[in-house]
Every structure is written in C-alpha cells, then in structure tokens.
N, C-alpha and C positions, 0 to 999 in steps of 0.2 A: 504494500500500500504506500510505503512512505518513499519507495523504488520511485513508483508510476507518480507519486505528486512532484519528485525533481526534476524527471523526465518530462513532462508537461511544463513545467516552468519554465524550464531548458529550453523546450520549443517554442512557447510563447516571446522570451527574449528574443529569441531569435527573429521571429518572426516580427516583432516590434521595431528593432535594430534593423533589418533588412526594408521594412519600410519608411524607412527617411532615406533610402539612395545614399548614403552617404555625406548627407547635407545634415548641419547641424540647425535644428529648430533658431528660426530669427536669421539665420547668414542668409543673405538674400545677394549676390554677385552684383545685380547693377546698383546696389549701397556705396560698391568699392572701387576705386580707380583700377583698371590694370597696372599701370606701372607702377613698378617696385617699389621706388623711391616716394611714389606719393600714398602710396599705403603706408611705409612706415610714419611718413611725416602727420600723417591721418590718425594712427595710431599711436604715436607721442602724444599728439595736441588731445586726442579723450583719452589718455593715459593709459590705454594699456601696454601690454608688452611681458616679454619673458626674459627676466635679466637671472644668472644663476651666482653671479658677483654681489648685491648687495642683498642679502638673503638679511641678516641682523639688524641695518639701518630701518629707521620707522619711513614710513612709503607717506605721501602726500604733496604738500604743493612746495615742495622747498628745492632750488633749483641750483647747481654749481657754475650759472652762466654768467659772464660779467654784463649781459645787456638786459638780466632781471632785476639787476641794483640800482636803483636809483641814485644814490649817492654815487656809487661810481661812476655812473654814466654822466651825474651831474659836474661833478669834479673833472672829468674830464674833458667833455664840454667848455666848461669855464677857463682851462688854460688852456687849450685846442691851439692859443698861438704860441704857446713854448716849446721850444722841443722836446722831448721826452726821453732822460736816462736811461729808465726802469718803469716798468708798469708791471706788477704782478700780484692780479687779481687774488690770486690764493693765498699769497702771502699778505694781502693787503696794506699795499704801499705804489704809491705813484712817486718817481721822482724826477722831477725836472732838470734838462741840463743847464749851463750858467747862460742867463738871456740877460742882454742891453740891449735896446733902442739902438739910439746915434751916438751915444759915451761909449767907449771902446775900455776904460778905467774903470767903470763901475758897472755889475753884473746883478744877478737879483738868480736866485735859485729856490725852487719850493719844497719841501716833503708835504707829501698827506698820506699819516696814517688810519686808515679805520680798524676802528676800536668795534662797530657792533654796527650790523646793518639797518639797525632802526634812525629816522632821522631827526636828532637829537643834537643837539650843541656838543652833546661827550661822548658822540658816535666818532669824533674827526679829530684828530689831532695833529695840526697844522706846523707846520715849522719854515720860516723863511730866515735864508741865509744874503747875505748881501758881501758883494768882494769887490773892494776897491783897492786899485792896482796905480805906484806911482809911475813915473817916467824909466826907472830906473826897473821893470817888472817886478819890482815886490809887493805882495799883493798880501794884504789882511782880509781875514775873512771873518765874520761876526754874525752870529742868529740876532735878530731881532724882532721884539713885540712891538705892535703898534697899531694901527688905524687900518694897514694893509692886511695884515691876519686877519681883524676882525670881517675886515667886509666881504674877504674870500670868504671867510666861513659863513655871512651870511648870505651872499651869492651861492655858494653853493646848495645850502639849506632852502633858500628858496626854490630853487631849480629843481632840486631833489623831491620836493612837496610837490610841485608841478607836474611833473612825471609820474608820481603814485597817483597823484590823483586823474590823471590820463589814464592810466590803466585799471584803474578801478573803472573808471566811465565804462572803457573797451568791455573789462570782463561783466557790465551790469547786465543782466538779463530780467525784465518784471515777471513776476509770478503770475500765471494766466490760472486764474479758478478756475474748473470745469466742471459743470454740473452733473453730477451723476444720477442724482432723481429722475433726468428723463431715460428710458430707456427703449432702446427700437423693441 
C-alpha cells in the first residue's frame, strides 16, 4: 500500500514537472532582452543575480561605486579644475596636485578625507596646503585654516545634498491603491 502511494506520487510529479515544458511559472521570454549584456544590466538594476563570493555580507541597497556617493561625486565636481594626485574611492581620499593660476611662486594643494558617507560637516575632512617658493626655489610649504576650507566644505555639502536629493526624486515611485473589492 505505502509501495503504490510513492509510486503515484512519483508519477504525479512527474507529470506536473513535465507540464511546464521546461519554463518556469512567470518567465515569460519577450519580458527579457536577448542580449546578454542587457539582461545582466536588467538584472542588477531589480537586483537579482547569483554571486557565490559574498555569501556573509548582508545583501541590500548599499553599493561599492564611487558614482553612488554623493559627496564624492560632489567633491569632485567642485575641484574638476585641479589636477588630481590620487583619487581613491576605497580608500577614501582625493588629493590634488600643486595648482596656481598666473603666480608660478605660490601653489595651493587640497586633501579630502571622508570620514562617513553621510553628508555631514564631520563626514569631510579637509586639508589645504599652500607653497610658496622664493626666487632662489626654496619653497615653504604650510597647511592652512581659513575662509577657503570653510566654503569648500560648504560647496561641497551643498552639492552633495543636491545630488541625494536628485536621486531620491529619480528612485520616487507613488503608491497606486488598487481596489480589490471589485472582482470580474
């Protein structure tokens, strides 16, 4: 008896399994591009995917790209006309190379450390060096506070709030009630 109830089981799967053709309930082919490359991009952007690398890490919206930061992207922005040392997003630090205007004597160079990617006043930690060089090339170099830190750092902050709040706009979607009382 308990033979023929596994046996029928057996076949019932079977038979259940064999009528889906090999398609999985919902995948519906014209949903998805052909090409390769825009199904993956399809499949990042609603998040799925099969990574076997970050199995530990908690999964969600938190991203390792420097063009999700806003502060970075703001910071960068903002000095776009210096040259740039060192930028490294992981490490978090951008450092400028030595820039003058038309004085060839006196140079102006920045660090920006981020401390935390929230946009904060004690998310940045700023640092300007300034080198001024006599006739003779010997050149002093000196970090300085003053009026130009402050307003980098509020140029930045603001740019940086400008930007999240752009992308808040982008990802806003309103909630559509649907009534479910009516029914066909």
């Amino acid at each position: 008896m308990i033979f023929l109830k596994k046996i029928s089981f057996f076949l019932s799967a079977i038979l259940i399994l064999n009528s889906c053709n090999g398609k999985l309930p919902g995948a519906d082919a014209k949903k998805f591009p052909p090409e390769p490359d825009k199904r993956v991009k399809k499949n990042l952007e609603e998040g799925r995917g099969f990574r076997l690398m970050d199995m530990g890490k908690k999964k969600g919206g938190t991203f390792d790209f420097a063009s999700s930061n806003e502060l970075w992207r703001a910071s960068l922005d903002i000095i776009d006309f210096m040259p740039l040392a060192s930028a490294n997003y992981s490490g978090g630090i951008i450092i400028t190379d030595w820039y003058s205007e038309n004085n060839s004597d006196e140079a102006i160079k920045i660090t920006i450390r981020f401390l935390s990617n929230e946009i904060r006043t004690d998310s940045l930690l700023i640092k300007i060096y300034y080198r001024k060089c006599d006739l003779n090339l010997n050149c002093s170099i000196s970090e300085k506070k003053g009026s130009l830190n402050k307003e980098l750092m509020k140029k930045i902050l603001k740019t940086a709030a400008t930007y999240e709040k752009q992308n808040k706009d982008k990802k806003f979607k309103p909630y559509v009630l649907t009534d479910t009382s009516k029914s066909n």
